[in-house]
C-alpha positions in Angstrom: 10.9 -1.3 17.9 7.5 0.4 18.2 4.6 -0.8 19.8 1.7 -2.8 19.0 -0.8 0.1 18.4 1.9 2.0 16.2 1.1 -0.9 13.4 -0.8 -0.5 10.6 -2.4 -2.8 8.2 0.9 -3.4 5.6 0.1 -3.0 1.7 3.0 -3.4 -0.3 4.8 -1.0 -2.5 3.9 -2.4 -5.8 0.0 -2.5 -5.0 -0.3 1.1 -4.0 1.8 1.9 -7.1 -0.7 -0.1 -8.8 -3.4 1.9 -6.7 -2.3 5.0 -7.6 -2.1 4.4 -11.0 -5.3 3.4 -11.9 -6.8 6.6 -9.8 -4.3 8.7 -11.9 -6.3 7.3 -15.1 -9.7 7.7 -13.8 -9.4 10.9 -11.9 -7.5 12.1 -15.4 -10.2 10.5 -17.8 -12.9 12.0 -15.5 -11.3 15.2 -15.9 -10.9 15.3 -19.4 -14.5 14.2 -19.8 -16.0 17.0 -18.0 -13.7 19.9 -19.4 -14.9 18.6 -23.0 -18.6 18.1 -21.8 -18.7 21.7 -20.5 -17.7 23.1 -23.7 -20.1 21.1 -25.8 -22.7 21.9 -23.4 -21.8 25.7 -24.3 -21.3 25.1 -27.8 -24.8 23.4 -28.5 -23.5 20.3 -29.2 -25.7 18.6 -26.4 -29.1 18.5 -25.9 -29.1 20.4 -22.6 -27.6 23.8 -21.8 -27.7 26.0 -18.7 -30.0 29.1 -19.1 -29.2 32.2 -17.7 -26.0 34.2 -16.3 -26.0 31.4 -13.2 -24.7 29.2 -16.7 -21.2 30.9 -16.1 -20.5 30.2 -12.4 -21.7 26.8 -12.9 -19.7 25.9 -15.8 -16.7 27.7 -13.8 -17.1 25.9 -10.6 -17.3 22.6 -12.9 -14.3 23.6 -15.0 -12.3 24.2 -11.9 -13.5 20.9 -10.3 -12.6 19.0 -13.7 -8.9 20.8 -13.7 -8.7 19.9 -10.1 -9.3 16.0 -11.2 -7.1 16.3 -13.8 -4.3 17.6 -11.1 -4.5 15.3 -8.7 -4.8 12.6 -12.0 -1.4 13.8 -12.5 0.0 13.6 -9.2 -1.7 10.2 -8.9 0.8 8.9 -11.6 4.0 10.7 -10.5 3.5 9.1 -7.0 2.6 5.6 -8.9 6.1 6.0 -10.3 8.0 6.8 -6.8 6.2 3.4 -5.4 7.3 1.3 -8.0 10.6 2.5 -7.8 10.7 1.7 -4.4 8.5 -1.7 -4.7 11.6 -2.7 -6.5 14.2 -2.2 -3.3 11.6 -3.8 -0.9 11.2 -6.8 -3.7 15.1 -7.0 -2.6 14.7 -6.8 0.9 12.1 -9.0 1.4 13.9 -11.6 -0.7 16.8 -11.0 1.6 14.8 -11.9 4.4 13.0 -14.9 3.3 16.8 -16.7 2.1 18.8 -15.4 5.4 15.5 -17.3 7.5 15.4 -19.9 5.5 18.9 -20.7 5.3 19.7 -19.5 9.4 16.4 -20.2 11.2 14.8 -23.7 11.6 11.8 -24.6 13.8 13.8 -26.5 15.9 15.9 -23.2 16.6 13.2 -21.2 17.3 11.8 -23.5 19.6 14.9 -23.7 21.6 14.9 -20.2 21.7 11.7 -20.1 23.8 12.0 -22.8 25.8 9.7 -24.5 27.3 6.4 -24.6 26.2 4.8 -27.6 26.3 1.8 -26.1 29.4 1.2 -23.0 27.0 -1.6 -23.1 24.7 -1.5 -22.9 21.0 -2.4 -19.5 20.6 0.2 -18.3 23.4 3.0 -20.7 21.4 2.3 -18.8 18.2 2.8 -15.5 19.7 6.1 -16.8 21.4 7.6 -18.2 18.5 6.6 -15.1 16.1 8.3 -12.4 18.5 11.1 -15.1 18.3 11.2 -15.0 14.5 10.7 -11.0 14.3 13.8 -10.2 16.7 15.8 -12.5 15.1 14.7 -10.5 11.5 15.6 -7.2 13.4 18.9 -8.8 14.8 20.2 -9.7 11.1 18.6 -6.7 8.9 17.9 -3.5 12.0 14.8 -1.8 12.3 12.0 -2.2 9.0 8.6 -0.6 9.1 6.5 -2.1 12.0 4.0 -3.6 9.4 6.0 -4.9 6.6 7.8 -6.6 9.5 4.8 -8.1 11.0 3.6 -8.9 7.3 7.1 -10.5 6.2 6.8 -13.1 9.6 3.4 -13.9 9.1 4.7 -15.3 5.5 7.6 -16.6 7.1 6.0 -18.3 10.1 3.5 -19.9 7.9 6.0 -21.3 5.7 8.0 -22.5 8.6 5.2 -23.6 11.0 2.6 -25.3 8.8 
């Protein structure tokens, strides 16, 4: 298992799918917008218009910028659609998890499993009986990501502790 500093703040599959969805519609509406303001700009169609040559580098720089969004709009929803694909195997997982503890691991068992603790302070009890609750997760389903594992036992220890 990795260290301490190696864990990152967990978000779960189905929120960055969620995430990159609703970039890939504003980066892609953004896009759009621009490419169409650009040409009514040069068609007349708006009240203001670049004067002078300058007009076509702006207007290409722009265009370019507004293709770029519309790229990366794209890519936004492609990768939204690999997340929830995969939000649906860690849905599995961590409903795996939560019935093999709930159905193995009481607090009576975990408490056993750390002994004696009755001098330690609340906050060092906590710590004990999570690292309990984490290597027995490992034990059953072998190394997960570093945060969904620490987020998974925070749930868990919650639900079992309080």
């Amino acid at each position: 298992m990795s260290n301490n500093e190696d864990i990152k703040v967990y978000q779960d599959k189905k929120s960055k799918a969620e995430d990159f969805k609703s970039s890939g519609y504003s980066l892609t509406i953004v896009g759009a917008l621009g490419l169409i303001m650009i040409v009514l700009m040069e068609l007349g169609f708006l009240p203001f218009r670049l004067a002078g040559s300058s007009r076509y580098i702006t207007y290409g720089i722009m265009g370019v910028l507004f293709i770029i969004f519309i790229v990366v709009g794209i890519s936004s929803f492609k990768s939204s659609k690999i997340y929830s694909e995969e939000a649906k195997a860690e849905d599995d997982l961590t409903d795996r998890i939560k019935k093999w503890v709930r159905e193995n691991l009481t607090v009576e068992d975990i408490k056993a499993s750390v002994g004696d603790v009755d001098d330690l302070p609340d906050e060092m009890k906590y710590f004990r009986y999570f690292e309990i609750l984490k290597s027995n997760i490992v034990h059953e389903f072998g190394n997960v990501d570093a945060s969904y594992l620490e987020s998974i036992c925070e749930e868990l220890y919650s639900e079992l502790f309080e």
